[in-house]
NUVO-870147 format. One record per residue (C-alpha): x, y, z negated; residue number from 1; residue in one letter. Coordinates in steps of 0.1 Angstrom, whole numbers, plus 5000, padded with zeros to 4 digits. Layout:
// NUVO-870147
X Y Z NUM a $
...
This chain:
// NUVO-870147
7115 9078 7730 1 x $
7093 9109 7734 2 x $
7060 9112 7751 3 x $
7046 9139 7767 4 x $
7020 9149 7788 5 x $
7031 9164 7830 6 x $
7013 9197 7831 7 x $
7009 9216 7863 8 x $
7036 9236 7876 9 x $
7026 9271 7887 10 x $
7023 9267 7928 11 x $
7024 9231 7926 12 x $
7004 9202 7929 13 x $
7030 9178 7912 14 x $
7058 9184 7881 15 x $
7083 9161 7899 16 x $
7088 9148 7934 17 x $
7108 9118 7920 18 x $
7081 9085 7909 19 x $
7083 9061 7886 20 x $
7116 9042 7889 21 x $
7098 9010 7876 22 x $
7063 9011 7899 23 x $
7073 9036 7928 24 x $
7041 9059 7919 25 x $
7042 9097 7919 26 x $
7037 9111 7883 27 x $
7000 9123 7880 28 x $
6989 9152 7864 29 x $
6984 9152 7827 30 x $
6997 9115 7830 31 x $
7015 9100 7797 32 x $
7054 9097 7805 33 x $
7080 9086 7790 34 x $
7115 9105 7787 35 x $
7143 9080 7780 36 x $
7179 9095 7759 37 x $
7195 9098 7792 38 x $
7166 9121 7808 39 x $
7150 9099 7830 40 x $
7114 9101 7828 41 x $
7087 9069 7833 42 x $
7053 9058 7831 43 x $
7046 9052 7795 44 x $
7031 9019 7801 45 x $
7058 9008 7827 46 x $
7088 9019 7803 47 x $
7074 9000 7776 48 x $
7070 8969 7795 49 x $
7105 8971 7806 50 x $
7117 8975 7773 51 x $
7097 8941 7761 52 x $
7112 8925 7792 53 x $
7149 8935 7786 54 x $
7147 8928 7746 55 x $
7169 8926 7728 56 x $
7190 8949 7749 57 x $
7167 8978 7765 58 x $
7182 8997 7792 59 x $
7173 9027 7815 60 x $
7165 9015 7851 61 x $
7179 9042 7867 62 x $
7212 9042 7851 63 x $
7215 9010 7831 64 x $
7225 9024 7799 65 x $
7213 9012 7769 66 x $
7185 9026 7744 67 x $
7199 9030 7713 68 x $
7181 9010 7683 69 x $
């Protein structure tokens, strides 16, 4: 799963008005994230928790579909 660092959008404060699907923050800027196969981005450190939790069959929390090995 990628990682990548939310830059500032020109005219905006944030990247993305959806937060975190697993904590219910807003994405900082130049926060760590997260981008799952199916495009749903997360907190690095709450996406890897989840995964730990849902082993041995990972899921996305938004859409339930399953990470691929």
């Amino acid at each position: 799963m990628p990682e990548q660092k939310l830059n500032k959008a020109k005219g905006k404060k944030k990247q993305t008005a959806d937060p975190c699907a697993i904590c219910f923050e807003e994405f900082g800027l130049d926060e760590q994230v997260r981008i799952t196969p199916c495009k749903h981005k997360f907190h690095s450190e709450c996406i890897m928790e989840w995964i730990k939790w849902k082993l041995p069959k990972p899921d996305c929390p938004n859409c339930r579909q399953e990470f691929s090995k």
